[in-house]
C-alpha positions in Angstrom: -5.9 32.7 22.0 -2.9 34.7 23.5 -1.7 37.7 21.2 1.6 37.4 18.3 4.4 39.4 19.9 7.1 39.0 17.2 10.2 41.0 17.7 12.1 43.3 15.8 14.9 41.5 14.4 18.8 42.3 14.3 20.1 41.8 10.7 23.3 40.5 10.2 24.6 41.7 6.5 28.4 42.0 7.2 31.0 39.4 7.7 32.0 41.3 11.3 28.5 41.4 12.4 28.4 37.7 11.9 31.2 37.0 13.8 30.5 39.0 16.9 27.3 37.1 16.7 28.5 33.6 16.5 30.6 34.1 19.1 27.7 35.1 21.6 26.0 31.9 20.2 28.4 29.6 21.1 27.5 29.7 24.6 23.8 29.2 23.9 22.2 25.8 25.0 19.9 25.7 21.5 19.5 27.5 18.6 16.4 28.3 16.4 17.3 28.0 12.7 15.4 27.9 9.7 16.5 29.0 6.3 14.8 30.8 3.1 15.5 30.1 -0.6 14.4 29.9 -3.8 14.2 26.6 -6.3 11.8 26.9 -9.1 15.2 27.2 -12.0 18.2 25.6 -10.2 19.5 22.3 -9.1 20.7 24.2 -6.2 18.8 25.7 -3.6 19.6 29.7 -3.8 19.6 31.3 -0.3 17.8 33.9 0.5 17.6 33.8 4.4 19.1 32.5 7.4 17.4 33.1 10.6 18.7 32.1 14.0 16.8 33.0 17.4 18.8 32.3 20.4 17.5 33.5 24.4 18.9 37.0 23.3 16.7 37.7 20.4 15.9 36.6 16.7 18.4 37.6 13.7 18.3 37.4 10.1 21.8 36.7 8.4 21.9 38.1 4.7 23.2 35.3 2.3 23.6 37.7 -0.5 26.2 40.1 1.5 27.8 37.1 4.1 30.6 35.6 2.2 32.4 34.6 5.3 31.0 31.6 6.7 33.3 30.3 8.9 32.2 31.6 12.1 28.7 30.2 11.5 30.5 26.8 11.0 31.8 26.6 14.1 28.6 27.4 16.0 27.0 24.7 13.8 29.6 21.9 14.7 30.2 22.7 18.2 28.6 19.9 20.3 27.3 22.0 23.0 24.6 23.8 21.3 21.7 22.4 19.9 20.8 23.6 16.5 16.6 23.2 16.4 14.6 23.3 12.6 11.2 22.2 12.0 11.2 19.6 8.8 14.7 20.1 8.4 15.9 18.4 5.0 16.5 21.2 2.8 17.4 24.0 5.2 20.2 21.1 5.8 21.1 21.4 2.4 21.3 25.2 2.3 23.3 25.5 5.7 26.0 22.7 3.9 26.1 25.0 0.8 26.9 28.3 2.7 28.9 26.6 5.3 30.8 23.4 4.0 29.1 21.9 7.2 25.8 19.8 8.4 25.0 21.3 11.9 24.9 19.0 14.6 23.9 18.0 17.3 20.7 18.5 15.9 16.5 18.7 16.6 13.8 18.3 14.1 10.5 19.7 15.7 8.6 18.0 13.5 10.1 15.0 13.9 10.3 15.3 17.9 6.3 16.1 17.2 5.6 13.0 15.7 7.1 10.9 18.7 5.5 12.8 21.0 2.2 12.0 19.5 1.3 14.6 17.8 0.6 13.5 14.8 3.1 12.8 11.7 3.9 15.8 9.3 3.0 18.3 11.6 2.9 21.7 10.0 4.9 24.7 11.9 1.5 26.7 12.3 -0.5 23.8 14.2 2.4 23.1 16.2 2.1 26.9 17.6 -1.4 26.9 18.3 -0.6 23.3 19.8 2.1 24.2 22.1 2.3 27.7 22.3 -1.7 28.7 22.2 -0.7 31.3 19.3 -2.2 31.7 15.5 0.9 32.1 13.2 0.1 33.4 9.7 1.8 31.5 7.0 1.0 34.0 3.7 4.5 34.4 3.0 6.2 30.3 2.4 6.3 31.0 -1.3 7.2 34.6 -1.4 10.8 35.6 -3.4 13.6 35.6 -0.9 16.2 36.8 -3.4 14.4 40.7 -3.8 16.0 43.0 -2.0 14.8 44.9 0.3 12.2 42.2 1.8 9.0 43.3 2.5 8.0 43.8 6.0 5.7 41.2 5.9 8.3 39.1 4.7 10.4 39.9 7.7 7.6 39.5 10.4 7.0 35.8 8.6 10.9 35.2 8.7 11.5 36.4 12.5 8.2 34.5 13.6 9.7 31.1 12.4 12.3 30.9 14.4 11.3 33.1 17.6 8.3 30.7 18.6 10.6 27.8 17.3 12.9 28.7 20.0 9.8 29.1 22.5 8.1 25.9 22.0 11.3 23.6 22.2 11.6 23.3 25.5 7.8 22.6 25.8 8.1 19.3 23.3 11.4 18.2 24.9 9.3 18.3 28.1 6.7 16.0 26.4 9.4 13.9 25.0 10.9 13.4 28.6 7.8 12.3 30.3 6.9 10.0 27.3 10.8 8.8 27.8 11.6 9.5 24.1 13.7 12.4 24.1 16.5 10.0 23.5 14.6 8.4 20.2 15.3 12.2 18.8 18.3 12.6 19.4 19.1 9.1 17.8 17.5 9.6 14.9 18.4 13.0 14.4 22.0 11.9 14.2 21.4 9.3 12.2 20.4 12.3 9.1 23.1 14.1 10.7 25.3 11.0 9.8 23.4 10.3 5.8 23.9 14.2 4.9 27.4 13.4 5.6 27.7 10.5 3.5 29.4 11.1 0.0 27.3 11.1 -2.8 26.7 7.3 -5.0 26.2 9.1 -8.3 26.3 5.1 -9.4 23.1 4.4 -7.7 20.9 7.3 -8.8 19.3 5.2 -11.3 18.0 2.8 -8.2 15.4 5.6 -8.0 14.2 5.5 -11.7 10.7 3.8 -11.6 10.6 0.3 -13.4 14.6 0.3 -13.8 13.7 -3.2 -12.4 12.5 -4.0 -16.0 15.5 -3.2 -17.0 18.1 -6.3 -18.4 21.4 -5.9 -16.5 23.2 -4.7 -19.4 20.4 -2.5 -20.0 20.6 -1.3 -16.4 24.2 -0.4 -17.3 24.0 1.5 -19.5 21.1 3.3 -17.5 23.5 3.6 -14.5 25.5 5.6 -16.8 23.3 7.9 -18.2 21.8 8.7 -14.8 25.4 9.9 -13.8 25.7 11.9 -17.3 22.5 13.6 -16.3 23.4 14.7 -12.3 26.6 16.1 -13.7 25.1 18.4 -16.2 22.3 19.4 -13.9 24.7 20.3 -11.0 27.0 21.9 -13.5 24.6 24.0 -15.3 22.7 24.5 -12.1 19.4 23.3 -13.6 16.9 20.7 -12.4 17.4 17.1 -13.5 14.6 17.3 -15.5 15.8 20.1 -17.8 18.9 18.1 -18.9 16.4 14.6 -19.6 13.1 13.3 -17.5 13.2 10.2 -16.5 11.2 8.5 -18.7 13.7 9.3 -21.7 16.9 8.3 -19.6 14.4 5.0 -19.5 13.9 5.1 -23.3 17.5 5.5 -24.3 18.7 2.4 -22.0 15.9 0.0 -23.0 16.2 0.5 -26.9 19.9 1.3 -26.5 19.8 4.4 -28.9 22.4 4.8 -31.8 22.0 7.7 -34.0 19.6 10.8 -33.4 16.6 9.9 -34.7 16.3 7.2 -32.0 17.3 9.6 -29.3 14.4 11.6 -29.9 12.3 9.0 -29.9 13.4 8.3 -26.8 12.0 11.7 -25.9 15.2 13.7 -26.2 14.2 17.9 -26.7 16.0 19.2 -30.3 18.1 21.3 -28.1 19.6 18.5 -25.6 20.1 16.2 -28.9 21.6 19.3 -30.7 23.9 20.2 -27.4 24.5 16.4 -26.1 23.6 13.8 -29.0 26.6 13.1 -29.5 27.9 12.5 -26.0 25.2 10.3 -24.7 25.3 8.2 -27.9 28.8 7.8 -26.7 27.8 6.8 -23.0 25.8 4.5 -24.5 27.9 2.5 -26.8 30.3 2.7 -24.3 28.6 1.3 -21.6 27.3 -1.3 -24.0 31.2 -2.4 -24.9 31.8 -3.5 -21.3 32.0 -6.9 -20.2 29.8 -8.6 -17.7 31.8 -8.2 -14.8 30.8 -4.3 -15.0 27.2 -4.8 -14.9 25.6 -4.4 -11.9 23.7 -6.4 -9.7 20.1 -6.9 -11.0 17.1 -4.5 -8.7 15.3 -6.4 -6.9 11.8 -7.1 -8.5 8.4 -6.2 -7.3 7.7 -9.0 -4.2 6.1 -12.5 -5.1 2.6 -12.9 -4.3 3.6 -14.9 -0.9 6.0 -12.7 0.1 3.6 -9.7 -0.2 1.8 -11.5 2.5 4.6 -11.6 4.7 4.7 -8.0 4.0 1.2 -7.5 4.6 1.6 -9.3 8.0 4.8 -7.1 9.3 2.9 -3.6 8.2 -0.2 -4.9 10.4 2.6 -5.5 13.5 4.0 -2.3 13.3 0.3 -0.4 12.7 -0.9 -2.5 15.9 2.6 -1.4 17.4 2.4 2.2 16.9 -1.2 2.3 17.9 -0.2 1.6 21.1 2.8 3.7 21.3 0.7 6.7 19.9 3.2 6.9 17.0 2.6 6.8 13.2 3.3 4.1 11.3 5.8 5.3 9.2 7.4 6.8 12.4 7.7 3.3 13.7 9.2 1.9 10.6 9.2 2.6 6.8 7.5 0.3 4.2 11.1 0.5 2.7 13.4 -0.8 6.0 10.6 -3.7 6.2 11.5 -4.3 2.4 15.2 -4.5 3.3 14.5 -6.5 6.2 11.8 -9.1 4.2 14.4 -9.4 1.4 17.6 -10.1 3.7 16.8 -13.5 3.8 13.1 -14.5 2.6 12.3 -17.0 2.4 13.9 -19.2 5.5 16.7 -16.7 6.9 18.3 -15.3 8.5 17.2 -12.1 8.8 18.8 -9.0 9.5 17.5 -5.8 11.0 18.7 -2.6 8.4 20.4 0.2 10.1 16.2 1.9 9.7 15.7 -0.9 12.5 18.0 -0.2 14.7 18.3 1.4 18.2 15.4 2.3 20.0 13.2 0.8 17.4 14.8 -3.0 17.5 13.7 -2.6 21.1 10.1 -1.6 20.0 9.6 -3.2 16.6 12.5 -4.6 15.2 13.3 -7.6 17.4 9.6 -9.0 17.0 9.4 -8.4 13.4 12.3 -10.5 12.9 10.6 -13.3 14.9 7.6 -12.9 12.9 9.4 -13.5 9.9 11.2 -16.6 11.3 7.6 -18.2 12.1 6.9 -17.6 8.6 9.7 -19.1 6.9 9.1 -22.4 9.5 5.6 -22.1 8.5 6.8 -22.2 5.0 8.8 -24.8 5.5 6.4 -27.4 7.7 3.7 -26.4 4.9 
């Protein structure tokens, strides 16, 4: 096992310092990136970190004395230079906050790992000792980004993030080209690149309650609503979702349509909330109950009938037998929730049509022969 040689790293904690680094950066081929924050008390992630390692050493940016962001912007849109995370969903979410931007082009190690078949969900550390021969301590992941000054140990576990992430890049884009599959990262890299982009639906948060299918429309109205109520406060406040209402009680309220206070907090309202907002989500509610039909929306779709769960079971067994042979995971291949979309496009008889998850490299894998499978079972359907 070859020896950790993590280098001292060059802080960055003025706006100049920044700038006269990003400008050095933008003639790098990839970038190492990885952020550190805290989350335990806010809706929003509060940065602590941002690390970058490029061929001419690892730096760590101060969030809490960096208040000029624009130079990091530009390095992060410019389409020359790769910007490389490992399991990259939140530190997206902190580089938009500090930056107004989504960097991109962009690599996810972890997701490049799982093509290359190396297992899904890889973890940074076995990735090291996978590609790099190196044991990389992980003691600090939960440690308090915000104190100032970090702890050394701190800083060794910050800098050794993105200095091997930089080293072992090259050695999974090298597996990637010999499997013929450095393209499938790229795609679907883009394609994150493309849905952190997207606005935000407030109006279809409450898609993700569980059993909002249970709901009547009306009922999922007024649910809608509510859901919205809640991700304004939270992001206003700066709190979790679950310290304005869980989302059992947002559940509660739209199902037994709740008209005075004593029924909001048998809903499962706290004192305070009914106290603070009583009064405001008794008027969602009576509002959302006042509106006609044409405002409700379009009923979930329910929990699949017994026959079409075997036409489900039937396209998860293609795409297990599929990525068996393409040394993927399953998952990888194709979510349980794009073969949903794709079952529900037009079960029973057709026609069906591949979701955007289907597209690309994976219609030419997977997604052409699942819809074919379908169409033999809506023939078989049909002839039985």
């Amino acid at each position: 096992m070859a020896a950790l040689k993590i280098p001292e790293p060059t802080w960055l904690t003025t706006n100049a310092a920044l700038a006269e680094a990003c400008h050095d950066w933008l003639r790098e081929p990839y970038l190492a990136v990885d952020t550190e924050f805290v989350r335990t008390r806010t809706y929003f992630p509060q940065a602590g970190l941002v690390q970058v390692a490029s061929r001419q050493g690892s730096y760590l940016i101060d969030p809490l004395t960096i208040n000029d962001w624009q130079p990091l912007a530009e390095v992060f849109e410019h389409p020359l230079v790769v910007k490389v995370f490992h399991a990259c969903a939140e530190d997206l979410e902190v580089c938009r906050l500090l930056t107004g931007v989504v960097p991109s082009p962009l690599a996810d190690s972890q997701w490049g790992a799982a093509l290359a078949g190396m297992g899904g969900s890889l973890g940074f550390q076995k990735m090291v000792k996978e590609l790099l021969n190196l044991n990389l301590p992980k003691e600090e992941t939960r440690s308090n980004w915000l104190e100032r000054p970090l702890r050394p140990e701190q800083v060794r576990y910050a800098t050794a993030d993105v200095h091997y992430l930089h080293k072992l890049y090259p050695k999974l884009i090298r597996r990637l080209k010999i499997l013929g599959r450095e393209s499938w990262l790229s795609e679907d890299c883009q394609r994150w690149v493309q849905q952190a982009l997207a606005p935000d639906d407030l109006s279809s948060l409450y898609r993700r309650i569980k059993l909002a299918w249970k709901l009547r429309p009306q009922e999922q109205l007024v649910l809608q609503q509510l859901a919205v109520w809640r991700e304004q406060q939270a992001r206003a406040q700066d709190v979790p979702r679950g310290k304005i209402a869980d989302d059992q009680g947002l559940w509660n309220l739209a199902r037994f349509k709740a008209k005075n206070r004593d029924q909001l907090a048998k809903a499962g309202m706290r004192p305070a909330l009914i106290r603070e907002h009583g009064k405001d989500v008794l008027k969602i509610i009576d509002q959302a109950l006042q509106l006609d039909r044409q405002y409700w929306p379009a009923a979930l779709d329910k929990p699949l009938s017994p026959l079409a769960g075997q036409w489900m079971k039937k396209l998860r067994q293609a795409v297990a037998e599929k990525a068996e042979l393409l040394e993927l995971p399953a998952d990888v291949l194709a979510k349980k929730k794009a073969l949903d979309v794709l079952l529900r496009s037009g079960y029973p008889r057709g026609p069906f049509r591949l979701p955007d998850e289907l597209s690309g490299w994976r219609r030419a894998e997977i997604g052409d022969y699942l819809v074919r499978l379908l169409e033999e079972c809506g023939r078989g359907e049909t002839t039985g």
